[in-house]
Structures are given as structure tokens and as C-alpha cells.
N, C-alpha and C positions, 0 to 999 in steps of 0.2 A: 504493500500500500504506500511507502515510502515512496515510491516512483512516481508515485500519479502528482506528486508536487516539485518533482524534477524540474530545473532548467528545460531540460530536453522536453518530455510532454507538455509542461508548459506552452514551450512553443512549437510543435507539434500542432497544435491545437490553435494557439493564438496568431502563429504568421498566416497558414491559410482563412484564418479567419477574418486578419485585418485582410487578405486580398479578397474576399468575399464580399468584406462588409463596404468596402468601397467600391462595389459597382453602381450601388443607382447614381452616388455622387459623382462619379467620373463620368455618368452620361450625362450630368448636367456642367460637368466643365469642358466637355470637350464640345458643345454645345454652345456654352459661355465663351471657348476660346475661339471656334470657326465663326460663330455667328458674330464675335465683337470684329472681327474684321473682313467683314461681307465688303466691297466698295460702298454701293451705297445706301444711306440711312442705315448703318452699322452700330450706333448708339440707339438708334430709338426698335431694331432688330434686339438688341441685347439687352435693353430694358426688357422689353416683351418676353423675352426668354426668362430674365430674373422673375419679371411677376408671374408666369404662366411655373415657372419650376417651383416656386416657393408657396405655391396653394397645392400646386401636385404631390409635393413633398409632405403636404399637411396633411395630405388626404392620405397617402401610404402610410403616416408614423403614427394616425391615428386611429386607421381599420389591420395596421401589420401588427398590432403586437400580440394576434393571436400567435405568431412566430416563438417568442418570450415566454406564454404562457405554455404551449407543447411541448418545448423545450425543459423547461423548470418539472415538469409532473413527469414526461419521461426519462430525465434525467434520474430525479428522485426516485422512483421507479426500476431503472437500471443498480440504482447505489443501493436498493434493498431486494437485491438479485430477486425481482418478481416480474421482468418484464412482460412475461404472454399476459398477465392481467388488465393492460393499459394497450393491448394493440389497436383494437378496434378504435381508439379514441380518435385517432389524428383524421382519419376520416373523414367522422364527424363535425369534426373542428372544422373545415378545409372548405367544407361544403356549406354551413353556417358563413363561415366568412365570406366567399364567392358569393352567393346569394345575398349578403347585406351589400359589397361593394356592387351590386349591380344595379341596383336601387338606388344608391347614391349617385352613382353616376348615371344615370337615366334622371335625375332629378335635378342633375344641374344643366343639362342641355338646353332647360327650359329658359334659364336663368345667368347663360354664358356674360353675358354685356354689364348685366348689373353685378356681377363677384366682381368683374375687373374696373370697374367706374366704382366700386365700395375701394378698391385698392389704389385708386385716383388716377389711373391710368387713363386717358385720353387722344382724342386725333390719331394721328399715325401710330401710336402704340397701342390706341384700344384698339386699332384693326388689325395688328400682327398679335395681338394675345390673342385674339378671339379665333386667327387664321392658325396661330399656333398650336391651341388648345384643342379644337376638336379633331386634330389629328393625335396629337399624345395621349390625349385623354382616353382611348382606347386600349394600350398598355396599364390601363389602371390595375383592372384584374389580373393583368399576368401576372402584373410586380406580387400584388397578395397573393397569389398561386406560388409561384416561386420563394419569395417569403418565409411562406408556411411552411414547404418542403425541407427550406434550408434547418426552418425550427425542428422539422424530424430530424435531420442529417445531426442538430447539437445533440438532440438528446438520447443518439447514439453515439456520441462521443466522437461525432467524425464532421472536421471541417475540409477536408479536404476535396469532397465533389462537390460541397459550394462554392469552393475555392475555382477548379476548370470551369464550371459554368458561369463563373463571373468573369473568367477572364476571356473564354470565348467571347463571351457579351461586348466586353468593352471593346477590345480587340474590331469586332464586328463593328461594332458603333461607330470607332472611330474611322473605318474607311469607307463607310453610309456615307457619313458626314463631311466629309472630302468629296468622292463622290456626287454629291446630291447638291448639298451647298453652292460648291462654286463649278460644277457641271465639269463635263467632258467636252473637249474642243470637236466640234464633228458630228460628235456622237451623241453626248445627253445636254440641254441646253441647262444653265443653274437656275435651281430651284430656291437659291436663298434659304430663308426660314422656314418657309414648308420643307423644304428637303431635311432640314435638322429636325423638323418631327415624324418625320417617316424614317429617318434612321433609328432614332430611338425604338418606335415603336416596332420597326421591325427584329431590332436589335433585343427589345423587352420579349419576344413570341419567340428567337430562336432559346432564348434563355430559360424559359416556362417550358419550352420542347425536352429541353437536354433534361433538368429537373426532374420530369414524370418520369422519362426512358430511364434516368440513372437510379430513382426511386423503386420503379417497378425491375430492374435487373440486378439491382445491387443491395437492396434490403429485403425481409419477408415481409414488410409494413402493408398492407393494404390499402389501397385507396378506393375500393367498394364500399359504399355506404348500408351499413350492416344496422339492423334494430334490435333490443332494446336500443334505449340511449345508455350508453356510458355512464356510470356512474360519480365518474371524476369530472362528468361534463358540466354539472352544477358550480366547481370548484375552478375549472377552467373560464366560467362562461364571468365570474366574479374577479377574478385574477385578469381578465382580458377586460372586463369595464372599469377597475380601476386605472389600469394602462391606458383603456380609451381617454378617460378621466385629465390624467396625466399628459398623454400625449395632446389633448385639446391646448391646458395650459399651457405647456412648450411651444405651438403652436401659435397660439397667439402671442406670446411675444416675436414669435419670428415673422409674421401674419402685419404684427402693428410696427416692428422695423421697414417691412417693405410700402406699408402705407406713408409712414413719417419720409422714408426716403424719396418716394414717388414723387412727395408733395412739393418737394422741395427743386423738382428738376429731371430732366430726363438722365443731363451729366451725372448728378446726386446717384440715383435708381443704379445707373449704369456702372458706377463707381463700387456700389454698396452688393451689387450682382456679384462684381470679382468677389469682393471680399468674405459674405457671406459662402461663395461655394467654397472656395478654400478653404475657410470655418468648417465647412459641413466635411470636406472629403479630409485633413487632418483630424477631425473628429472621429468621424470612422476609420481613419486610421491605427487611432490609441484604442479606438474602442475593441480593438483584436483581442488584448488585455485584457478586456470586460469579458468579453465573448468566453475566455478562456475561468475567469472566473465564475460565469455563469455557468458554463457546461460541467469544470470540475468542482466547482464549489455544491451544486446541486446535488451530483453524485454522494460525495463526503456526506452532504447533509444527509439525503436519505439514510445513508450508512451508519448516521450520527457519532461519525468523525471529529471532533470539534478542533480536537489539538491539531489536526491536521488540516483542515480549515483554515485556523488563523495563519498556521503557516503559509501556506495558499494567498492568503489573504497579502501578508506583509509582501509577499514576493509579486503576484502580480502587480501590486501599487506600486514597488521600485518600479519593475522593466517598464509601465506603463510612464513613469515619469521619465527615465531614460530616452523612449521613444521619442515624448514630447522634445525632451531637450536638443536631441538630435534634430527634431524639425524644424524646429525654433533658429539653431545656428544653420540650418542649410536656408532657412527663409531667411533670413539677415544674410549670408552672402547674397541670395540673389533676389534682392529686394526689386531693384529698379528691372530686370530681365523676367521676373514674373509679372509683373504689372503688362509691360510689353506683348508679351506673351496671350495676352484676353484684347486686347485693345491699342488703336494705335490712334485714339482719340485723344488729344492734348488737353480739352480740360476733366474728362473720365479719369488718365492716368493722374493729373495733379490731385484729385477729389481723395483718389484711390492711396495715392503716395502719403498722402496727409494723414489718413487712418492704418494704414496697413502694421504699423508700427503695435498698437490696438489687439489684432488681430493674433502677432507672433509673440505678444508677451504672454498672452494668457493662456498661450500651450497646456503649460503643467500644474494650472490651476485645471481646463478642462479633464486631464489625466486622472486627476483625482475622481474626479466628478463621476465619467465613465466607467473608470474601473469599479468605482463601488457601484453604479449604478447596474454595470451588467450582472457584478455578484448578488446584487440583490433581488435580483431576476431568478436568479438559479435556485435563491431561496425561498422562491414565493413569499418575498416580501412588498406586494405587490398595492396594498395598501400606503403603508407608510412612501413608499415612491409614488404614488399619488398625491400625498400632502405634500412633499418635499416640493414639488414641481408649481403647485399651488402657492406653496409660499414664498418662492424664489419668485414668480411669475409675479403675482399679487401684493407683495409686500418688498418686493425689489426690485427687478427690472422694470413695470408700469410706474413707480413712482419716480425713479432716477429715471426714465426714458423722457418725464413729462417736465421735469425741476430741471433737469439740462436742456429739455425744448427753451422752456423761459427764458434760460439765458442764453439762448442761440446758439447751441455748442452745433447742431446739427450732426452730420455725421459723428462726428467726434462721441454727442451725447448718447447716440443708436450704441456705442460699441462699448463707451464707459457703462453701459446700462447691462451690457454683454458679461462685463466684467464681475460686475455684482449678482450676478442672476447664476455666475458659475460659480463663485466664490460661495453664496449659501446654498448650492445643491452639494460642492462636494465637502462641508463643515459641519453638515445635517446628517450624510450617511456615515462618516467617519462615527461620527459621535455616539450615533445610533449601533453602529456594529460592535462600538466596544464596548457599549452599555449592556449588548445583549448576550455579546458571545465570550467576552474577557470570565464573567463569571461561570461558563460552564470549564472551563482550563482546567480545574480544581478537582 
């Protein structure tokens, strides 16, 4: 049992997980990067892209985290060597989930123009979100299909075929978008921004393909929907509404950055687009870490492991800070050549250059944040990450977002808001885990 908190399974577990866990985010940078320098209207293109990715993104982190929840119960599951009892489950889950995102996105079709005039989007860019969006917005389902799968793939202990199928995805995506974007001389004329949502979405369906085939040939897991209902389904169906919960809060402060930025300008919008995806995909980069805490932390726990837990625990928070630190100095050498890289708009890159700094400090305060956040995933603590989110959203980031509106910080105030909204998610789960698990040590 020593080994399962090894360096090596460690990361075993946590590197293909961070290449996993950054595929949606890398189809929205590599998105971010072609579409910021389309010839032309390449700023009010890449707005449209930051607002149409950052409601899309709301909508996957807030119907995915039945991912989270199958995950945590089979993992748990597996750590009290009882698996044939929980098969049928995932199933279940998969098919519940499918059938509410379908709904949701059948219901906003009605309503495309006013989500994007609520996000202050206007002229030329309400009509590349709206051109953008009912093309992407079709890979909605995949992403939760795939998702879900990946949540089985943790809580059999294996990140490694979420791993290939994320990097086929991206791989794929990025030569859609090349591509499509700026067309073939002869042969395919450029499609601009619609073409960046036809690679995505094609790019999201090969990825949902590989998913089932690697599901149905490489586990016994069933994806036939089998009756009774599950019994753990009550358990999962609560553990996934507090996430929903959760994920709304999150949400909305990223929901009310992209409004506060929109307002302020299309350059603003477009500046705040880099920055945020970069935010998102070094996010999911540390979050491997988590991943790795969620998938072995669950296990332990079922096991009720606990000394070996904290071990666990101490160890993924290093590497996951290490990671960050590592990012941190490779984003300060190439401070001004990432900027470049999204945008070769002179007042985007100055908006961009003036925050970005924002952005690379708060690495290893995220690091923290994540790592506990994924282990607390694993332990179905699923509740209490609900309030955390809640509080940070509510009692920190909406307030400092609106007291640094007043005094005009703008951009600057979106990312100090950033700052505080990370700083009490990862000071709240720290606190919490040694409250709860330092006294079982004994």
C-alpha cells in the first residue's frame, strides 16, 4: 500500500491527467490564438470567441461534474475491494446527465441574442457570438459524454486513455483550425470564425468516439442502461447538485468578469480573453495534482487509510506547487512572446501586458486551491466545496470585483478580484482537511 503514495504512481496518474484535463482549455486557446489573428476584425472575432467560450465553459463545469461524483463513489468502491456492487451505476449517471444537457441546450437556442446582449456584447460581436455559438454549441453533449467516461476511466484508477483521447482531440483541433480558419489557397476558401467552430466541434465528436470504443474494449463497465436504479444513485445524484451548486458560483464570477470586461471595450474583452484562457489551461494544468489526489485519495479513503492519506495529501500539494512555480518562471521569461502569440492587436496586447503580470503571480496560490479541491472530490466532500465556492464567490470576488470597479482599476480590478476569490478557496480547504483528518493520525 506504500506505493500507491509513491512519487512514481503519483505521477503515473497525475501527468496523464494534467494532459487530459487540458483538452477543453487548449481548444479554446488554440481558438483564442488563430482566431486573434484572422486579418480582419481579429479583435472583435476574438472577443466573440472569449464570450461564446466563457458561457460554454459555464455550461460544461456546471452539468460535468457528474464526472467528480462517479469518480469519488467508484473510486471509494474500488478502495473497499467491492467493485461488481457499483457497476451498473455509471450508466445511469451518463444517461441522466445526456438527457438534462439536452434540454439545456434546446433551451437556449430560443434565447441565443439575449445571453450575449446580458454579457454586453454588441454590433459586430453580437453577430460573430451568435455565428459562433450555434455551431459549438452542438459539442455541448459530447464534452458531458466524454467527461463522464473520463470520471469512469478515474475511478478505475486509470488516467491514461483520457490522456490519448485528449491529445488526439487537441492535436485534431489544432489542424481544423489552421485549416478552416485561414483556408486552403485553391482548395478550401477561409472560413474565419465559423471555421474555429467547426473544428472544435468536430474535434469534441472524434473525442466522445474514441471515449465509448476505449470504454466498451478496454473496461467490463457497461454503458447499457440497466433497472433497478442504483442505489448509490440517490448519493451520487446529491454529490452532483452540490457541485452543480458550486460550479454555478464559480461560474458566475467568471460569467461577471466577462461582463465587466465586455463593458469596458472590445480591446478590454479581447485582452481579458488571453488572459482568462491561460488562467483556465495552467489551471488544468496543476489540476493533474488534484486529479491525482482525487482518484488516490478516494481509494485510501474507502480503505480508511488515513495515515496514508495525509501522506498523499502533503505530497500532492508540494508537486502541485512545484508545477505552478515552474509555470510561473517559464510565463515571466516569455511574457511579451505569449501575448504575441493570441494577438497582434497593439492596444489588446498593451490591455493584456498590463495584467498579465496578475495572472502569473497567483500560480501557486491556485495550486493550492486545486489540489485540495480535487482531493476533496475523491472524498465526497462534496458539500463543504459547495460552501467554499459560495463564499469565495459571495463574500470575495463580487465584492472586491465591485470596490475596485469604483475606483476604476478595470482590468487590473477583474484579476485582483481573481486573486482573493483563490486565496479563500485554497485557506478554507486546507483548514478544513486538517480539522478533519489530523485527528484520525492517532
Amino acid at each position: 500500500m506504500e506505493k500507491t503514495t509513491s512519487f512514481k504512481n503519483i505521477n503515473s496518474i497525475a501527468i496523464p491527467a494534467i494532459i487530459a484535463g487540458i483538452a477543453e482549455p487548449l481548444l479554446s486557446l488554440t481558438d483564442t490564438a488563430i482566431v486573434g489573428n484572422i486579418p480582419n476584425f481579429g479583435t472583435e472575432s476574438l472577443a466573440a470567441a472569449g464570450i461564446v467560450g466563457s458561457f460554454l465553459s459555464m455550461l460544461i463545469w456546471v452539468l460535468g461534474q457528474t464526472r467528480s461524483a462517479i469518480s469519488a463513489i467508484l473510486s471509494q468502491y474500488l478502495g473497499a475491494n467491492n467493485f461488481e456492487a457499483v457497476k451498473t451505476l455509471p450508466a445511469q449517471a451518463i444517461f441522466f446527465n445526456i438527457v438534462l444537457s439536452i434540454i439545456i441546450l434546446t433551451s437556449t437556442v430560443f434565447s441565443i441574442p439575449e445571453i450575449f446582449k446580458f454579457l454586453n456584447a454588441s454590433g459586430v460581436v453580437l453577430e460573430y457570438c451568435i455565428e459562433y455559438y450555434k455551431i459549438r454549441v452542438w459539442g455541448f453533449p459530447l464534452t458531458l459524454f466524454t467527461f463522464a467516461v473520463f470520471g469512469i476511466f478515474r475511478g478505475l484508477q486509470n488516467t491514461y486513455w483520457p490522456m490519448i483521447v485528449a491529445l488526439i482531440g487537441a492535436v485534431l483541433n489544432v489542424i481544423l483550425d489552421l485549416l478552416l480558419v485561414y483556408g486552403v489557397q485553391g482548395v478550401l476558401e477561409p472560413m474565419n470564425l465559423e471555421g474555429a467552430a467547426w473544428a472544435s466541434l468536430i474535434a469534441q465528436f472524434v473525442m466522445a468516439l474514441l471515449a465509448f470504443i476505449l470504454l466498451f474494449f478496454k473496461t467490463d463497465v457497461s454503458l447499457k442502461l440497466r433497472f433497478p436504479l442504483h442505489n448509490e444513485l440517490g448519493r451520487l445524484a446529491i454529490m452532483s447538485l452540490n457541485l452543480f451548486v458550486r460550479s454555478i458560483a464559480l461560474n458566475i464570477a467568471i460569467v461577471l468578469a466577462v461582463r465587466e470586461a465586455t463593458s469596458y471595450g472590445d480591446a478590454y474583452i479581447g485582452a481579458h480573453t488571453i488572459a482568462i484562457n491561460i488562467w483556465l489551461f495552467s489551471a488544468f494544468f496543476i489540476d493533474g495534482y488534484g486529479a491525482a489526489g482525487n482518484i488516490i485519495g478516494g481509494k485510501l479513503f474507502g480503505a480508511k487509510n488515513y495515515p496514508l492519506l495525509w501522506q498523499l495529501t502533503k505530497r500532492v500539494a508540494l508537486y502541485g506547487v512545484m508545477v505552478s512555480v515552474g509555470l510561473l518562471i517559464f510565463m515571466l521569461i516569455f511574457y511579451k512572446p505569449i501575448g504575441r502569440l493570441f494577438s497582434s492587436e497593439v492596444a489588446v496586447l498593451k490591455l493584456f501586458y498590463d495584467i498579465f503580470y496578475i495572472v502569473i503571480l497567483v500560480q501557486p496560490i491556485n495550486a493550492i486551491a486545486f489540489v485540495f479541491d480535487g482531493l476533496f472530490k475523491g472524498l465526497g466532500e462534496m458539500k463543504y466545496l459547495r460552501n467554499v465556492l459560495l463564499v469565495a464567490t459571495f463574500l470575495g470576488f463580487i465584492p472586491v470585483l465591485y470596490l475596485t470597479k469604483a475606483f476604476n482599476w478595470h482590468l487590473h480590478g477583474i484579476w485582483v478580484a481573481f486573486v482573493v476569490w483563490a486565496l479563500i478557496r485554497g485557506l478554507l480547504l486546507v483548514l478544513k482537511f486538517r480539522q478533519k483528518f489530523k485527528p484520525l493520525l492517532t
